[in-house]
C-alpha positions as CSV (number, residue, x, y, z in Angstrom):
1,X,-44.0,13.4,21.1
2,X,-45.4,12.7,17.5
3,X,-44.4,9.0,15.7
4,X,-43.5,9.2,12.4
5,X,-44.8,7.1,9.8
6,X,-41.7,4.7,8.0
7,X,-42.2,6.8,4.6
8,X,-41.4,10.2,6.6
9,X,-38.6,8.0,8.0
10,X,-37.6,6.8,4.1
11,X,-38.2,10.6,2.8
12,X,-36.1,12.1,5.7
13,X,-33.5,9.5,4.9
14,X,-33.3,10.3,1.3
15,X,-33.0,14.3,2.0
16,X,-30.2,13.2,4.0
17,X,-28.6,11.0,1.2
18,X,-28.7,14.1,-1.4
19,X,-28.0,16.9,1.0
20,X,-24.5,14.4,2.0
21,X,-23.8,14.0,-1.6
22,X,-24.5,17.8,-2.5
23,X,-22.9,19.2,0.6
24,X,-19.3,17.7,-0.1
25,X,-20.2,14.2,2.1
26,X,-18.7,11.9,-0.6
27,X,-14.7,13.3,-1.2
28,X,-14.6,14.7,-4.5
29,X,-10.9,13.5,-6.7
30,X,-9.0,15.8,-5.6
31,X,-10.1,15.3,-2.2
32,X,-9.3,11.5,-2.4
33,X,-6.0,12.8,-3.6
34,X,-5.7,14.7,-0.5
35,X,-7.1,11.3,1.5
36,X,-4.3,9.3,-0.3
37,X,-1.2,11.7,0.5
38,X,-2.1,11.7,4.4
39,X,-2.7,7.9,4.7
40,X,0.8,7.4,2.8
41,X,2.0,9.8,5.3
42,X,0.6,7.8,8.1
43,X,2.0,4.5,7.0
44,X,5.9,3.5,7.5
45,X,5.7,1.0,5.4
46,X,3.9,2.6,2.5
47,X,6.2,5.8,2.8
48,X,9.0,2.9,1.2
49,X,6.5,1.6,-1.1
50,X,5.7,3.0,-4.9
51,X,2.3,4.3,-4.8
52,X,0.7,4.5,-8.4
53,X,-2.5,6.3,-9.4
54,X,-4.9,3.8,-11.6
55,X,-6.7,5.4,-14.1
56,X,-7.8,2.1,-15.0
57,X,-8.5,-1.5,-13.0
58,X,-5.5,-3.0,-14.5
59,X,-2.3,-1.0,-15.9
60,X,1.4,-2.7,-16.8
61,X,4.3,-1.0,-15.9
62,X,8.1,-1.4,-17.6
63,X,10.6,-2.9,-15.5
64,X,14.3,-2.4,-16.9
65,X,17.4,-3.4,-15.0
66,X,21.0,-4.2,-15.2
67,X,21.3,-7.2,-12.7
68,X,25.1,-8.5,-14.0
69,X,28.2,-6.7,-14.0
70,X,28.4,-4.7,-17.0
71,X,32.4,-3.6,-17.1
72,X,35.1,-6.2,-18.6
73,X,38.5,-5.8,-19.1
74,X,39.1,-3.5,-22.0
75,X,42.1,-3.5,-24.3
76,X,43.1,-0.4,-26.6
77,X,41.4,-0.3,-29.7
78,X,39.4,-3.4,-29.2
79,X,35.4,-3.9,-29.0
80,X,34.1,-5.9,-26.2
81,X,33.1,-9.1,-27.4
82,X,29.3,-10.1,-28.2
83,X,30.2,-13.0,-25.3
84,X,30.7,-10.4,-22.5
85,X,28.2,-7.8,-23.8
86,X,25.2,-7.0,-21.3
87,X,21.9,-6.3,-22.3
88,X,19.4,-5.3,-19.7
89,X,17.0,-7.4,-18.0
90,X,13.3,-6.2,-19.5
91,X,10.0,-7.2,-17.5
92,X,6.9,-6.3,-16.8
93,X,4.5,-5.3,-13.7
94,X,1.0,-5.6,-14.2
95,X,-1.3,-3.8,-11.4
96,X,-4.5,-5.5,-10.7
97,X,-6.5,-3.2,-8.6
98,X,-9.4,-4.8,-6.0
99,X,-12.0,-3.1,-4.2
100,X,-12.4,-2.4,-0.7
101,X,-15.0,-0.9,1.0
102,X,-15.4,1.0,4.6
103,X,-18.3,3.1,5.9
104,X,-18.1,4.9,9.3
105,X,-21.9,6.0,10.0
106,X,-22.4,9.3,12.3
107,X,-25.6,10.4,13.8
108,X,-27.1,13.8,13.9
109,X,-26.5,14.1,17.6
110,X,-22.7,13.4,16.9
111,X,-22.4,15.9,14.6
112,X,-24.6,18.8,16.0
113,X,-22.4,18.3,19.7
114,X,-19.0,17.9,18.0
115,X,-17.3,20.6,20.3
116,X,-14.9,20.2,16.9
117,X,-17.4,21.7,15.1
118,X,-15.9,22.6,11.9
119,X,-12.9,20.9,13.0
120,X,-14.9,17.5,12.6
121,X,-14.5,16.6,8.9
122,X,-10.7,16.8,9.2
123,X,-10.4,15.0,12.6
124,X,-12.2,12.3,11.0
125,X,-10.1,11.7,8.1
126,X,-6.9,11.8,10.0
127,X,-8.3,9.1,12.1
128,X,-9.8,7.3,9.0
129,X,-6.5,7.5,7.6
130,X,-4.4,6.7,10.6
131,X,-6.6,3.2,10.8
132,X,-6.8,2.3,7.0
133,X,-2.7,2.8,6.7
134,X,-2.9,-0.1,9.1
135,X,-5.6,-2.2,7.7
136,X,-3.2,-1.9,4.2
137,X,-0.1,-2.7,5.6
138,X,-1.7,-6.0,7.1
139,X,-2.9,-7.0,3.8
140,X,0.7,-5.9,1.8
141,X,2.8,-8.0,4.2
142,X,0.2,-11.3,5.7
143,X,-2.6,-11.4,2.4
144,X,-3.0,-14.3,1.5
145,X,-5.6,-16.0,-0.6
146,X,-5.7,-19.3,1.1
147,X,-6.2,-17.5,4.5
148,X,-9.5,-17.9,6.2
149,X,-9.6,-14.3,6.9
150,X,-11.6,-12.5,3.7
151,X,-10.0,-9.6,4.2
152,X,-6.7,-11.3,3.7
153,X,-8.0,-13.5,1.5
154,X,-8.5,-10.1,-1.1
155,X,-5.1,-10.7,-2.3
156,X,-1.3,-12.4,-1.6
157,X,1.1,-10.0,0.6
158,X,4.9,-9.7,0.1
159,X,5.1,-12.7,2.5
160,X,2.9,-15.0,0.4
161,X,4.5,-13.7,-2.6
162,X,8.5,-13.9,-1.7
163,X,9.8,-17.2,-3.5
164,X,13.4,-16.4,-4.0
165,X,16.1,-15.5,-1.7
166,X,14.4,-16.2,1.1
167,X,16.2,-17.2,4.5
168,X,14.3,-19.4,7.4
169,X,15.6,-18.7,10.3
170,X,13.7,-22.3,12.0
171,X,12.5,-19.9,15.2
172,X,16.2,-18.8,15.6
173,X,16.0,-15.4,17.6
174,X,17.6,-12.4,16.1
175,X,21.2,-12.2,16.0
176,X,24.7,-10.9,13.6
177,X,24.1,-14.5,12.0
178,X,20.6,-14.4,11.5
179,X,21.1,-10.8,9.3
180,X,24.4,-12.1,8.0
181,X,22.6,-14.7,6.5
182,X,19.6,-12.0,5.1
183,X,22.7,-10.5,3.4
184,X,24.1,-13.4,1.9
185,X,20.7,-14.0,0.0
186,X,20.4,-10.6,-1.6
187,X,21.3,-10.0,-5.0
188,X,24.3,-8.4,-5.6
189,X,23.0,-5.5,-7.3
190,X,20.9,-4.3,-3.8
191,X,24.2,-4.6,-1.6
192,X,25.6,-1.5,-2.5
193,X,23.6,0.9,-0.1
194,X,23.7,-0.9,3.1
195,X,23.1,2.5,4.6
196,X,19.3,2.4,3.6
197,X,18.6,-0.4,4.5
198,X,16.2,-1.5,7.6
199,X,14.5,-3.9,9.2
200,X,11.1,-4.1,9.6
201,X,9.3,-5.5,12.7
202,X,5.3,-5.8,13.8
203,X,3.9,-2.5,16.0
């Protein structure tokens, strides 16, 4: 068996590069569209979340909402007065995108005995997405940048971020007065569907 030289080595390396990058190896946009839609589909929790598109590495969105009661008393032929007038509550969201980065490496062998064959590319992404819907939802709910994890560090989580209406329940186990108590703290404004609600728990 001939040895080959580490500039064959380099050479055949590089053909392998361009032929990945020309052969459809790297997901084109609409592609990573395509990536995006299964991985949300994967995800429960991500299914609940909004899921914006940045064309940019930071974007602000609007937030308007009506978080008071609105109606009054009326009385025929008179205006509400500018006391008891509502105006809407304006805010806004900014997005602050960060980069992460994974790399799954196959060898030749793997994808020459694939007895997927074709069937390999898709089977891959499925599973890519299956375990990057989980690697997200660890950092939406536990980031935070304190932690001494760096993949948690990336960014605070829902956890890290909650500062209002937010019940400790002291290591209480569930119970009616443990979610009676979760009730109590919402805003009124999120107590009308009930019905949607749920309660989310760790896999």
């Amino acid at each position: 068996m001939s040895r080959l030289d580490n500039r064959t080595l380099l050479e055949k390396a590089d053909l392998a590069l361009a032929d990945l990058t020309a052969g459809g190896g790297i997901l084109q946009p609409a592609q990573a569209q395509k990536f995006m839609r299964l991985l949300i589909k994967q995800s429960v929790l991500l299914q609940q979340c909004t899921v914006v598109p940045m064309a940019a590495p930071k974007q602000q969105f609007s937030k308007l909402k009506f978080g008071s009661r609105i109606l009054r008393p009326g009385q025929e032929a008179t205006a509400v007065p500018a006391a008891q007038r509502v105006k809407p509550d304006l805010s806004q969201v900014e997005l602050d995108a960060k980069l992460f980065k994974g790399e799954v490496r196959l060898s030749d062998e793997v994808l020459e005995d694939s007895i997927e064959r074709g069937e390999l590319r898709q089977t891959l992404m499925e599973m890519m997405a299956d375990a990057i819907s989980r690697d997200m939802e660890e950092i939406l709910v536990n980031g935070d940048t304190a932690s001494a994890d760096p993949f948690l560090a990336t960014l605070d989580g829902v956890l890290k971020q909650a500062i209002s209406n937010v019940v400790d329940a002291a290591g209480a186990p569930i119970s009616k007065d443990v979610l009676g108590d979760l009730l109590k703290s919402l805003p009124s404004e999120h107590l009308r569907d009930k019905s949607s609600m749920g309660f989310l728990l760790p896999a």
